[in-house]
N, C-alpha and C positions, 0 to 999 in steps of 0.2 A: 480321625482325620478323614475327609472326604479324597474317594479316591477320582472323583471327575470334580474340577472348578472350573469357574466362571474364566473366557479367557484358553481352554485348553481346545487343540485341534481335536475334533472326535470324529468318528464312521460311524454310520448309520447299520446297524446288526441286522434289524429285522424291519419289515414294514414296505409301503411303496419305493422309500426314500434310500432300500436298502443298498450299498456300497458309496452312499455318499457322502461329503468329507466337509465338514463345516465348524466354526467359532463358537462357545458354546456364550452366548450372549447375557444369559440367566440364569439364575438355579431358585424355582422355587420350590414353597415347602412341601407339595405331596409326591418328593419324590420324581420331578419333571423337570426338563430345561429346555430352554427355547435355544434353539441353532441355528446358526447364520443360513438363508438359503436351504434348508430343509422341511418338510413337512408346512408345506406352503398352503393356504386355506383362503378361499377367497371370502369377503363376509359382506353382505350389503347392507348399507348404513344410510339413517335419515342426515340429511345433515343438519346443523346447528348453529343458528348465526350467534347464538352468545358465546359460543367456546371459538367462533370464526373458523368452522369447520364443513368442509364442502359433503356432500350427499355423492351417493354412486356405490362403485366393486370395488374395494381396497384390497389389495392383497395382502397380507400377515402373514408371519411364521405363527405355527401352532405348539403347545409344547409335546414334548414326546416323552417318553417314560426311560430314566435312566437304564434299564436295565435291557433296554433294546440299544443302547450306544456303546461304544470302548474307546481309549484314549486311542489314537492313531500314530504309529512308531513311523516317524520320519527314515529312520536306518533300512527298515525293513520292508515299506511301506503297506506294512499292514495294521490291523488291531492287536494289541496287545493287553495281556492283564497286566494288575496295578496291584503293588506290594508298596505295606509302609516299612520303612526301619529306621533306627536312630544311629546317626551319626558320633563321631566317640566327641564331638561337644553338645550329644546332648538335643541336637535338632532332631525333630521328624522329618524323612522327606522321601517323597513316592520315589520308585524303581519300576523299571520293565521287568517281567517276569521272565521275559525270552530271552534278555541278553545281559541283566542287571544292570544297565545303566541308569542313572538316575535321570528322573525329569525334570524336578526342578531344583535348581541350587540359588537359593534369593533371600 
């Protein structure tokens, strides 16, 4: 079980974007996710009249390396670590490590 998904509130650990708090919009496979409003990159682009796409500075998120984010403990409001454990019917389902509350029940 992953312990960050697509959808979950994260903080920024490390990096320019460090202490900020954002949606994690993606998860792709080497281990990155794109987040809402973090690690923002600006990229100049030709534009394209076959795709009907204008030229110029778009701004994007970039993605960032799981291991510089943590899920973000609304209780506490800080980062927290992520523990899995099974429920007695049998579900997996992540926990705070700080205060053992679970995160998701779904």
């Amino acid at each position: 079980m992953q312990k960050i998904k697509k959808g979950d509130e994260v903080i920024v650990l490390a990096g320019r974007d460090k202490g900020k708090i954002g949606e994690v919009l993606q998860l792709l496979a080497n281990e990155r996710a794109l987040v809402n409003d973090v690690n923002t990159v600006k990229r100049h682009t030709k534009p394209n009249p076959n795709k009907g796409q204008q030229g110029g500075i778009i701004e994007k998120e970039s993605s960032i390396h799981l291991s510089n984010l943590a899920l973000y403990n609304p209780e506490t409001k800080k980062a927290d670590r992520v523990g899995v454990r099974k429920l007695e019917d049998g579900r997996k389902v992540r926990f705070f490590k700080s205060n053992g509350e679970v995160v998701d029940l779904g």
